[in-house]
MOPAC internal coordinates of N, CA, C and O (Angstrom, degrees):
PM7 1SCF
backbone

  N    0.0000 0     0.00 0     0.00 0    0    0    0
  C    1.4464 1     0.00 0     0.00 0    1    0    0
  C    1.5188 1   109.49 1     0.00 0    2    1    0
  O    1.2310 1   120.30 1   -54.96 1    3    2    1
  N    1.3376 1   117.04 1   125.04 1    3    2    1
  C    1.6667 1   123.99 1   172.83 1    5    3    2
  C    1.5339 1    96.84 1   -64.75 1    6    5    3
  O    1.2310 1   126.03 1   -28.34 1    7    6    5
  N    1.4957 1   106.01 1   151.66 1    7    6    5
  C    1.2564 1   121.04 1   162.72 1    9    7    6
  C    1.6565 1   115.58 1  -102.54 1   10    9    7
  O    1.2310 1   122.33 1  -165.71 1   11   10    9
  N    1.3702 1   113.14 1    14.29 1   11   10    9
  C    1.6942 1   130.98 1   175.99 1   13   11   10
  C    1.3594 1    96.83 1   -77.53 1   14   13   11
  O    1.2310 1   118.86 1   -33.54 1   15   14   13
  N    1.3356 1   119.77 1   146.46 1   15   14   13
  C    1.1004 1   119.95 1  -171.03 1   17   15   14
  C    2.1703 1    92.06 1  -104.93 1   18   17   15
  O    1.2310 1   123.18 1   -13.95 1   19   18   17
  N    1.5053 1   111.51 1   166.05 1   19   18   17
  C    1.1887 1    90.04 1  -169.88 1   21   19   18
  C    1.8274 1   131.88 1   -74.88 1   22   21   19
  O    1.2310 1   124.74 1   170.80 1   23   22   21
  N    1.2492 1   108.51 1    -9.20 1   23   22   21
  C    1.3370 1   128.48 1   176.69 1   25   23   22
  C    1.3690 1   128.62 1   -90.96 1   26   25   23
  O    1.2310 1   127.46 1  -177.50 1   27   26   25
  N    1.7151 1   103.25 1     2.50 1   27   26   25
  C    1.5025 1   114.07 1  -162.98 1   29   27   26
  C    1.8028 1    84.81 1  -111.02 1   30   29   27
  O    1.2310 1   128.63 1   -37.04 1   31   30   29
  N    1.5719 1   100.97 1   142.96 1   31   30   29
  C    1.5339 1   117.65 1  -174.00 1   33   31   30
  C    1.4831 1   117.71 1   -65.24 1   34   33   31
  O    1.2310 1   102.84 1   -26.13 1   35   34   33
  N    0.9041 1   149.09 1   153.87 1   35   34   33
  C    1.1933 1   154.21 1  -165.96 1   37   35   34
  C    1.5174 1   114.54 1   -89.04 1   38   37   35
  O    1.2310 1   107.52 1   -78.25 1   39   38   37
  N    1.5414 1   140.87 1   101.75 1   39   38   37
  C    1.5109 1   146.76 1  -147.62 1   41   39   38
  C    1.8241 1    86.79 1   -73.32 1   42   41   39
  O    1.2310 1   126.24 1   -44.28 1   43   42   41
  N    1.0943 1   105.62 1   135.72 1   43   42   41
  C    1.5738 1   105.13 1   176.23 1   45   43   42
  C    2.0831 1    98.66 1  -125.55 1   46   45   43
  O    1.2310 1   127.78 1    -7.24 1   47   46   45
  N    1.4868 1   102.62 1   172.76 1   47   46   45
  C    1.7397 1    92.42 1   160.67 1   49   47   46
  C    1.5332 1   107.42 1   -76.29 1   50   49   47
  O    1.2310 1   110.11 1   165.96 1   51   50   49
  N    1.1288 1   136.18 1   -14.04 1   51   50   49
  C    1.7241 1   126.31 1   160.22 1   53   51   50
  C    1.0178 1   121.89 1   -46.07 1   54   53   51
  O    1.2310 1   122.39 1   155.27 1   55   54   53
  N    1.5423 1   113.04 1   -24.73 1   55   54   53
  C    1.7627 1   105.12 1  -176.21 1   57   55   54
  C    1.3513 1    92.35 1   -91.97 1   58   57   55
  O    1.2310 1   112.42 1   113.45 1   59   58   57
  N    0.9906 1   131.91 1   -66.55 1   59   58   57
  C    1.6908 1   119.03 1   177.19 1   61   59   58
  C    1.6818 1   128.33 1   -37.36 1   62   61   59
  O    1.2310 1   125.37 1   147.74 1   63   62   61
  N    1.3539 1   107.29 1   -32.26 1   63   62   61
  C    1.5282 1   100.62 1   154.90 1   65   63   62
  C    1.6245 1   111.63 1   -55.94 1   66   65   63
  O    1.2310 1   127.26 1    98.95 1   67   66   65
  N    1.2266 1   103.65 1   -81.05 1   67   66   65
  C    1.5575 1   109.07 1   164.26 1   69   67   66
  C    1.3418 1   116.68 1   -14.44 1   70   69   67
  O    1.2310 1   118.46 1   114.60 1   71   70   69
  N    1.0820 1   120.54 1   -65.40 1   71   70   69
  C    1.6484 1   108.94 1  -179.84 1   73   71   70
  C    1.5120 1   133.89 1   -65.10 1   74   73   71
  O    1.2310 1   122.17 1   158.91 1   75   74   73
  N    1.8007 1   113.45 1   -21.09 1   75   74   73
  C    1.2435 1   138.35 1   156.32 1   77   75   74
  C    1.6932 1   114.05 1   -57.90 1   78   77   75
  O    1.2310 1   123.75 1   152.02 1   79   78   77
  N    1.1316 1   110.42 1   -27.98 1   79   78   77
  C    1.8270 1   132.25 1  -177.08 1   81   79   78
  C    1.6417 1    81.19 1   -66.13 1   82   81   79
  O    1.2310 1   120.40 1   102.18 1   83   82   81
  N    1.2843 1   116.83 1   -77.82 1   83   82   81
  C    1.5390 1   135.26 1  -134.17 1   85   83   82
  C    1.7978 1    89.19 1   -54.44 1   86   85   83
  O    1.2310 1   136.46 1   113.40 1   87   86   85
  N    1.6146 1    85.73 1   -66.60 1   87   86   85
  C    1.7794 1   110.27 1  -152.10 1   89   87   86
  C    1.8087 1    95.14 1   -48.28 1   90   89   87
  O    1.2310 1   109.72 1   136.60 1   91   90   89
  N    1.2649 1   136.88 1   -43.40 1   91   90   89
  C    1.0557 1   166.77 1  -124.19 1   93   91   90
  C    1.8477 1    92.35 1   -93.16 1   94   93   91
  O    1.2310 1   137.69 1   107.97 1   95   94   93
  N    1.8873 1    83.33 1   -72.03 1   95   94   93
  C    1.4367 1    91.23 1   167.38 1   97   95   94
  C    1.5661 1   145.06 1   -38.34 1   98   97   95
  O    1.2310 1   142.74 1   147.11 1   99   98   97
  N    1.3922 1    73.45 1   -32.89 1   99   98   97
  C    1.6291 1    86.69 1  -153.72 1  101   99   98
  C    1.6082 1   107.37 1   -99.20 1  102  101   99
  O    1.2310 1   125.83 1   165.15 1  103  102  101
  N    1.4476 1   106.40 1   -14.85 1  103  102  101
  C    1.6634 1    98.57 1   147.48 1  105  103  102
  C    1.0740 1   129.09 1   -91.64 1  106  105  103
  O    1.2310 1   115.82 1   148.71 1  107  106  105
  N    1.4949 1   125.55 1   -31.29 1  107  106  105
  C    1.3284 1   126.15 1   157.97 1  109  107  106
  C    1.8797 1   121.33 1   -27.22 1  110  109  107
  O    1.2310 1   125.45 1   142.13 1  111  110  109
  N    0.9822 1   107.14 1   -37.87 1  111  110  109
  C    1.5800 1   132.12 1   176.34 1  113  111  110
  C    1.7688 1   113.19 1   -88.48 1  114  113  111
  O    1.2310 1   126.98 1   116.44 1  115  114  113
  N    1.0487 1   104.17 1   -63.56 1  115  114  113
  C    1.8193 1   103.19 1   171.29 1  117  115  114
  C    1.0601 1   117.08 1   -21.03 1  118  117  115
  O    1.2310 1   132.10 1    99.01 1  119  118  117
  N    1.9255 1    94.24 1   -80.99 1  119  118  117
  C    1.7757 1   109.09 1  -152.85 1  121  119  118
  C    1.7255 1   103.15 1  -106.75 1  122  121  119
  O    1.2310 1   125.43 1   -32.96 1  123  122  121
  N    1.3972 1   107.17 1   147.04 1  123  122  121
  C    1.2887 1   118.03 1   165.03 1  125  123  122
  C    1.6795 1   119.85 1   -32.54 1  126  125  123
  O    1.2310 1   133.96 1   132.84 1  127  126  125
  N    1.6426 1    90.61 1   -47.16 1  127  126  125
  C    1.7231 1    85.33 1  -173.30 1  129  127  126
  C    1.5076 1   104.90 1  -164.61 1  130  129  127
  O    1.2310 1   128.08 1    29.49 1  131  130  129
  N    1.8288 1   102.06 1  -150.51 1  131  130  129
  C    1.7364 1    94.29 1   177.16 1  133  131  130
  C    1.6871 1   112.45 1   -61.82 1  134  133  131
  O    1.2310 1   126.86 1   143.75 1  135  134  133
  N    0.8479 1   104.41 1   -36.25 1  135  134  133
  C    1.6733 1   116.15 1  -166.81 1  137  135  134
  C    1.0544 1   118.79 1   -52.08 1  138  137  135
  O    1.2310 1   115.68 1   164.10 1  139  138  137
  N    1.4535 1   125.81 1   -15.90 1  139  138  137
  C    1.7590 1   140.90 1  -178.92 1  141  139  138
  C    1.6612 1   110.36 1    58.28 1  142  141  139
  O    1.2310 1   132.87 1  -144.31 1  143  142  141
  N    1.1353 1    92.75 1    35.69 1  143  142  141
  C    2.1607 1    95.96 1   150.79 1  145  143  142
  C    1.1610 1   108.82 1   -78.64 1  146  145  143
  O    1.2310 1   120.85 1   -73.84 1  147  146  145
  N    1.1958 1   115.99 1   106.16 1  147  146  145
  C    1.7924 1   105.95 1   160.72 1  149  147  146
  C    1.6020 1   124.92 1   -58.23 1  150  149  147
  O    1.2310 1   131.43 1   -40.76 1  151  150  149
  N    1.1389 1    95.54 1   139.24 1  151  150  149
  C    1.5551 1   101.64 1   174.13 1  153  151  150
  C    1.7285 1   111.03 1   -64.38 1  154  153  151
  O    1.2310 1   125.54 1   -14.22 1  155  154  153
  N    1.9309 1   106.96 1   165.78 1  155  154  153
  C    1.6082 1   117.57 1   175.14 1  157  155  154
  C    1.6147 1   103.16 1   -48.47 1  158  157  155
  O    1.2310 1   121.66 1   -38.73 1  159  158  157
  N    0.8931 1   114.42 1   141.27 1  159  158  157
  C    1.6733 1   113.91 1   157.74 1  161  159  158
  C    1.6695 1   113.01 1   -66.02 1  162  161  159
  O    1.2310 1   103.50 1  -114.29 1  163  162  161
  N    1.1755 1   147.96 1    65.71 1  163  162  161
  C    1.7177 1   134.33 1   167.43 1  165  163  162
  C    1.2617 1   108.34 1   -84.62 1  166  165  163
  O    1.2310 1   124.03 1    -9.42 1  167  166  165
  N    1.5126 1   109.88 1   170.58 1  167  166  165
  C    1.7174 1   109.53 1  -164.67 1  169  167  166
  C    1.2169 1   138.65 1   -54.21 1  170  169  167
  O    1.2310 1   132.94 1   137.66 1  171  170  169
  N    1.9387 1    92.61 1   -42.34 1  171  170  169
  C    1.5155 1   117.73 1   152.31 1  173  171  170
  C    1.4912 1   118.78 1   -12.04 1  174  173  171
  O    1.2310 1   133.00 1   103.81 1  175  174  173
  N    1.8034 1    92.48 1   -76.19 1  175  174  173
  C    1.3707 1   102.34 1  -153.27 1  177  175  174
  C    1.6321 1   102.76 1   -87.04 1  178  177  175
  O    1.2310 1   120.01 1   150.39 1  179  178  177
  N    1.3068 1   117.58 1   -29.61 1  179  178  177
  C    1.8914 1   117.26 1   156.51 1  181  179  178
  C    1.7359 1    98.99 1   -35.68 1  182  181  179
  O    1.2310 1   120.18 1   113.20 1  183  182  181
  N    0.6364 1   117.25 1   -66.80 1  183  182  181
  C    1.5232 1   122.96 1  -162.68 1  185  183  182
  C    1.5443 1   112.34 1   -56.16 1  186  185  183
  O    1.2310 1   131.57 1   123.45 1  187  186  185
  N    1.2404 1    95.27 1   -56.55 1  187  186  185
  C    1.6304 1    94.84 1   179.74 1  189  187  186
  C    1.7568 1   116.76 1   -65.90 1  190  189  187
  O    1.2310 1   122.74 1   140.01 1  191  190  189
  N    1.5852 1   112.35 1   -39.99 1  191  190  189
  C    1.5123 1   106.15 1   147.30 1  193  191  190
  C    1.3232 1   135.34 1   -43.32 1  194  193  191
  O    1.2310 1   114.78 1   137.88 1  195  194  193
  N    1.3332 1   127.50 1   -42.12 1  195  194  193
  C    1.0861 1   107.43 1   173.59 1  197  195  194
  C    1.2428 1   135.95 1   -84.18 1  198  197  195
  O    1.2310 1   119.07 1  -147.24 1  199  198  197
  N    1.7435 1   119.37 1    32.76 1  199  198  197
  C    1.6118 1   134.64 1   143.36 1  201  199  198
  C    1.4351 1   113.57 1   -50.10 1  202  201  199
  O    1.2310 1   127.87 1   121.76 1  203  202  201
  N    1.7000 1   102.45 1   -58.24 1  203  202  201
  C    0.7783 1    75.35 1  -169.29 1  205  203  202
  C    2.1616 1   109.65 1  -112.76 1  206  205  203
  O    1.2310 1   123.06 1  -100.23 1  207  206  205
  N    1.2481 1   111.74 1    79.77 1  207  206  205
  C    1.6484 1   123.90 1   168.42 1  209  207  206
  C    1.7798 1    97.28 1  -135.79 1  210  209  207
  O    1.2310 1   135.49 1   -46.41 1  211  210  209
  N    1.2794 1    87.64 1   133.59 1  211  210  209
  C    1.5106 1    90.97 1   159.78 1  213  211  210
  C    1.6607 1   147.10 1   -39.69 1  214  213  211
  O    1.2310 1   122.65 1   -65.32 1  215  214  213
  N    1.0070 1   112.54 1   114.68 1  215  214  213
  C    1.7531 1    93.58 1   175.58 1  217  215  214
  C    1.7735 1    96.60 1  -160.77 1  218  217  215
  O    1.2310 1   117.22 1   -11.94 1  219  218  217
  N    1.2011 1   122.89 1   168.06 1  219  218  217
  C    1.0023 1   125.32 1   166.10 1  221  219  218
  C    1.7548 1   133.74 1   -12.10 1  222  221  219
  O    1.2310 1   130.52 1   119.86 1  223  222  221
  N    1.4108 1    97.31 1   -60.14 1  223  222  221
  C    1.4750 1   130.48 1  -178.74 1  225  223  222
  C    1.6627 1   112.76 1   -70.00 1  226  225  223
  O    1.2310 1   125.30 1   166.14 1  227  226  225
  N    1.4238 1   107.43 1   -13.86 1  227  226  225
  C    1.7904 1   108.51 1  -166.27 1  229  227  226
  C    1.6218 1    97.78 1   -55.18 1  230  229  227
  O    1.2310 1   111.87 1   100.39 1  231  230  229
  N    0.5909 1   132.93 1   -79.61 1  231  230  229
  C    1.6524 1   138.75 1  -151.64 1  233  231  230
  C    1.6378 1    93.58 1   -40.30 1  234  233  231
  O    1.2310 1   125.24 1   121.88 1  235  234  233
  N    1.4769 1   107.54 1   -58.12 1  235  234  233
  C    1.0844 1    95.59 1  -167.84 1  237  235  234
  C    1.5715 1   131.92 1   -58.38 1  238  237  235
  O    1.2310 1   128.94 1   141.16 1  239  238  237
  N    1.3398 1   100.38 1   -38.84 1  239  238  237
  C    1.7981 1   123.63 1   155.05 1  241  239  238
  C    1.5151 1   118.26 1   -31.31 1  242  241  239
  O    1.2310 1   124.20 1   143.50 1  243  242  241
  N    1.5226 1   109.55 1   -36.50 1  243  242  241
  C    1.3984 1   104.14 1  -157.69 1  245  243  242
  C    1.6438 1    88.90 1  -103.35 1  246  245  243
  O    1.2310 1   116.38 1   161.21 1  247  246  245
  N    1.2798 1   124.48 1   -18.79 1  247  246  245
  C    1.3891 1   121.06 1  -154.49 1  249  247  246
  C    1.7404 1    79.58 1   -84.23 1  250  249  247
  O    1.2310 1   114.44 1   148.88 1  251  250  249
  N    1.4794 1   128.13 1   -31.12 1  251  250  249
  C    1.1941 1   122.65 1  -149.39 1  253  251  250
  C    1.4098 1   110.71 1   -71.06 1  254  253  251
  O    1.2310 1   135.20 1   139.58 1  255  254  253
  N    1.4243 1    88.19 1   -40.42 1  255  254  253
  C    1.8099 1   116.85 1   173.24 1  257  255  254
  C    1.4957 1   112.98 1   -30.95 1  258  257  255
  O    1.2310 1   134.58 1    97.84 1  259  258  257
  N    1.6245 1    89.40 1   -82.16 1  259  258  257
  C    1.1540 1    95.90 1   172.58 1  261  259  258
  C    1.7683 1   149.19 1   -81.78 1  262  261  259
  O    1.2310 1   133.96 1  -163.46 1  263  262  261
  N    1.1311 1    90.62 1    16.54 1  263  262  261
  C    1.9253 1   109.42 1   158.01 1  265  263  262
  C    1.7601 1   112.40 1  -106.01 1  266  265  263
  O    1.2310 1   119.78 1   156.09 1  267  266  265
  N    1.2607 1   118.03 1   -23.91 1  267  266  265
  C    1.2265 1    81.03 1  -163.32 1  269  267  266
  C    1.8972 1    84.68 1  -135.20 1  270  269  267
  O    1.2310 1   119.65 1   -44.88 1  271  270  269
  N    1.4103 1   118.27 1   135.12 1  271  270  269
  C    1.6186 1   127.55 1  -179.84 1  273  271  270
  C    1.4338 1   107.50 1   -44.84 1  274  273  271
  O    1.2310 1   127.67 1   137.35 1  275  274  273
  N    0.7635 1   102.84 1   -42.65 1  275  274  273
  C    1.6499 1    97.90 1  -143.60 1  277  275  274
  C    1.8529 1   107.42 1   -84.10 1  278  277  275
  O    1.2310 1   117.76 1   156.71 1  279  278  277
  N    1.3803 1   121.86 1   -23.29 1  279  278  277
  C    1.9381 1   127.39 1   132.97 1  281  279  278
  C    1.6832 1   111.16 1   -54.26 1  282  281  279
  O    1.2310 1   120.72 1   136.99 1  283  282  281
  N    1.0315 1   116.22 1   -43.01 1  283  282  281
  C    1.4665 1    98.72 1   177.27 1  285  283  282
  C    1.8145 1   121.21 1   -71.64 1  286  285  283
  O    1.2310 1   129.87 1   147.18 1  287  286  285
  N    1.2277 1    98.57 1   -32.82 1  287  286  285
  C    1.4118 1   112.54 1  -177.32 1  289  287  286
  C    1.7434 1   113.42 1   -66.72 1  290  289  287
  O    1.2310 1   127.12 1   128.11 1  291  290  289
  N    1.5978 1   103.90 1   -51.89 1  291  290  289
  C    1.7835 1   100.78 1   153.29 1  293  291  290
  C    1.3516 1   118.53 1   -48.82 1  294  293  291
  O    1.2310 1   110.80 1   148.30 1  295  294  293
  N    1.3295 1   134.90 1   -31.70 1  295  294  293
  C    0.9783 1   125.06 1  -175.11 1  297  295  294
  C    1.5574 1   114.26 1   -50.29 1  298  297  295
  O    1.2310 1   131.15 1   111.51 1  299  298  297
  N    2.1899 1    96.10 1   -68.49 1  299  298  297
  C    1.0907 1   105.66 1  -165.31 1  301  299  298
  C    1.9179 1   105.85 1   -66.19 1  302  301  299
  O    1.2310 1   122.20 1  -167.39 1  303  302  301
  N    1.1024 1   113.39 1    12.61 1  303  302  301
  C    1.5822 1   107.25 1   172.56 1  305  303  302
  C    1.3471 1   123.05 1   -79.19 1  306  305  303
  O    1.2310 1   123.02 1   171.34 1  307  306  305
  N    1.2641 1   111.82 1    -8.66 1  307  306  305
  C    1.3969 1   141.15 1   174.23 1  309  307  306
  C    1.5219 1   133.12 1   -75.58 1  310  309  307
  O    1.2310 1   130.81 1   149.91 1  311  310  309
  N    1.5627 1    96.75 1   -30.09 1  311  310  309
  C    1.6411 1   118.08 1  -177.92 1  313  311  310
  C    1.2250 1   111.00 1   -39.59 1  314  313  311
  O    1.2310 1   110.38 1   -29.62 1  315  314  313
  N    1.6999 1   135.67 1   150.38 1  315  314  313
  C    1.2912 1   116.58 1   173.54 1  317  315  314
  C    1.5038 1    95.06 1   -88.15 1  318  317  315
  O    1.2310 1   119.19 1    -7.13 1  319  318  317
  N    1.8595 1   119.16 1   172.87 1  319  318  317
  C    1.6391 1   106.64 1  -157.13 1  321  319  318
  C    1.4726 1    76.44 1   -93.95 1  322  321  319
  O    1.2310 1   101.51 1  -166.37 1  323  322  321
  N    1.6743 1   151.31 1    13.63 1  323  322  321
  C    1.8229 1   108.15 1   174.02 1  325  323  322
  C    1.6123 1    88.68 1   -67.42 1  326  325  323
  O    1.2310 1   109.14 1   138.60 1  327  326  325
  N    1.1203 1   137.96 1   -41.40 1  327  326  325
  C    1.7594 1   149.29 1  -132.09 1  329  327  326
  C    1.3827 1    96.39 1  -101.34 1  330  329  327
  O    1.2310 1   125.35 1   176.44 1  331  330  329
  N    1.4191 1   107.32 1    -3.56 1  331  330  329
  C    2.0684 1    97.47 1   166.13 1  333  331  330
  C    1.3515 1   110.74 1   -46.03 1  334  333  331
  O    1.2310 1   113.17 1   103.75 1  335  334  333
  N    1.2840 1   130.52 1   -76.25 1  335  334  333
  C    1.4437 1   142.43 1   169.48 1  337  335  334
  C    2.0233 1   115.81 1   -11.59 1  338  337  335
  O    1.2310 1   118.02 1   158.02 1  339  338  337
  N    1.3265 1   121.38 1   -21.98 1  339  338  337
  C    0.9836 1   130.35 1   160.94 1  341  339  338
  C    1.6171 1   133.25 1  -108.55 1  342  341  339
  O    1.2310 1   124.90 1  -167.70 1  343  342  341
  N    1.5251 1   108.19 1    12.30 1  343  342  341
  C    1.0008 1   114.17 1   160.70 1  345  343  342
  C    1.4727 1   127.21 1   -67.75 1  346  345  343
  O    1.2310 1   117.75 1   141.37 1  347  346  345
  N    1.3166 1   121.88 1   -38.63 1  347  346  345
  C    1.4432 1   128.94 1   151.20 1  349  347  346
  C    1.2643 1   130.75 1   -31.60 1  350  349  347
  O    1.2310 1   121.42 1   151.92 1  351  350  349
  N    1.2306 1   114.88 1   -28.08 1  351  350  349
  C    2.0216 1   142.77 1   163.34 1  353  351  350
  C    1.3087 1   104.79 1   -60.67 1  354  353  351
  O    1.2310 1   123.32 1   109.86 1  355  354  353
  N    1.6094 1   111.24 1   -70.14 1  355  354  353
  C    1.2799 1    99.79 1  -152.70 1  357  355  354
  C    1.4749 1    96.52 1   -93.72 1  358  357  355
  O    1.2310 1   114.35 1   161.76 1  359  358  357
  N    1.1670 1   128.30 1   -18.24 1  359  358  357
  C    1.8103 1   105.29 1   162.71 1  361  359  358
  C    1.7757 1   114.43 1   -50.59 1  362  361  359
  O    1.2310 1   121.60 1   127.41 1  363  362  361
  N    1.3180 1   114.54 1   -52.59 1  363  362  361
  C    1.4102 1   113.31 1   177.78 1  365  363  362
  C    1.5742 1   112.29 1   -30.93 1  366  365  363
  O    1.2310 1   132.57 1   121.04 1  367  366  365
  N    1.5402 1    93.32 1   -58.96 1  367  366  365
  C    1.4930 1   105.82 1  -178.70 1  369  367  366
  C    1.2399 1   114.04 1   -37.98 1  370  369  367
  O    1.2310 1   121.43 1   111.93 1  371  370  369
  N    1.5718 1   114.87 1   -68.07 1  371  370  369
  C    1.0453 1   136.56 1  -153.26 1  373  371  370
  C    1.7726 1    91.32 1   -61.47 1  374  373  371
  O    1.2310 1   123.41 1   114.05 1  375  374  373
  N    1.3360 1   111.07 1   -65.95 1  375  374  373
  C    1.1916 1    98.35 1   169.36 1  377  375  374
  C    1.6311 1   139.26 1   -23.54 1  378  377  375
  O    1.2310 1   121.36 1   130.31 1  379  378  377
  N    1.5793 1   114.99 1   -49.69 1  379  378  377
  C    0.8410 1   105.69 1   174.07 1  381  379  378
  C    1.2310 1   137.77 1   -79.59 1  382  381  379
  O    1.2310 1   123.76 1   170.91 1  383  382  381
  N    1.6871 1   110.39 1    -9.09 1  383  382  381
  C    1.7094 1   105.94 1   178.95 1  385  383  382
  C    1.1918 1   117.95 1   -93.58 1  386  385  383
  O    1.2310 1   121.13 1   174.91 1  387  386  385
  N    1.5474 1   115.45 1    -5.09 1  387  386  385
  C    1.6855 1   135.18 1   171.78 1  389  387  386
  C    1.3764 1    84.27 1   -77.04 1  390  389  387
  O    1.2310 1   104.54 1   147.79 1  391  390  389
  N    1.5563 1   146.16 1   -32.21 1  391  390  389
  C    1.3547 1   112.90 1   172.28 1  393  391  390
  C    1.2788 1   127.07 1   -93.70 1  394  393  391
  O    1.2310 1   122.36 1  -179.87 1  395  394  393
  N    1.3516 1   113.08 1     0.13 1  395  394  393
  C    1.5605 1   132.17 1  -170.49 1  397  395  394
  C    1.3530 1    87.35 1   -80.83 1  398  397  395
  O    1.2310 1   119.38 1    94.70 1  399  398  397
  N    1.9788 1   118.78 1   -85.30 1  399  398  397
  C    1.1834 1    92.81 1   172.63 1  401  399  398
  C    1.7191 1   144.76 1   -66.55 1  402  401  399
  O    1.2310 1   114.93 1  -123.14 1  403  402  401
  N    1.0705 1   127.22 1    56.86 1  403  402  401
  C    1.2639 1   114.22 1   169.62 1  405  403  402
  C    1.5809 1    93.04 1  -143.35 1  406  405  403
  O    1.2310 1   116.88 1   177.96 1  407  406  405
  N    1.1265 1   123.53 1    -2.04 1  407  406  405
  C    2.0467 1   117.10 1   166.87 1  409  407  406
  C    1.9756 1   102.53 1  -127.51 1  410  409  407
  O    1.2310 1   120.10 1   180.00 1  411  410  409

């Protein structure tokens, strides 16, 4: 017997890519660097954080991300520059779950 209830989506390894996207992201953007100083808060970067914090709207935020370039691309405008060097990562990424979900 599943313990999924019947209306709840089915956990695939896509969501775990997906969640490697987020977590990934979302320090890449935080902190200055390895060292975990967070960066100033400015609007920019308020904004681009709140992809990834909860609120009503998340899903839709993240789904937006990842269908259409040009939200993802603000994103990565955000990166702090030690973590440039891993922007090449998470485009791949990104790439690949924009093809996961769409076949």
């Amino acid at each position: 017997m599943s313990c999924m209830f019947d209306d709840e989506p089915t956990h695939t390894i896509i969501h775990n890519i997906e969640l490697f996207l987020w977590m990934l992201g979302h320090l890449i953007i935080k902190f200055l660097g390895p060292e975990g100083t967070s960066r100033e808060m400015i609007i920019a970067l308020k904004k681009a954080l709140s992809v990834f914090m909860g609120d009503h709207d998340l899903q839709k935020k993240k789904k937006q991300i990842l269908i259409k370039d040009k939200h993802f691309d603000k994103l990565l405008e955000q990166v702090s520059p030690k973590f440039e060097v891993l922007k090449g990562l998470i485009c791949a990424w990104h790439h690949v779950l924009s093809l996961a979900y769409q076949y």
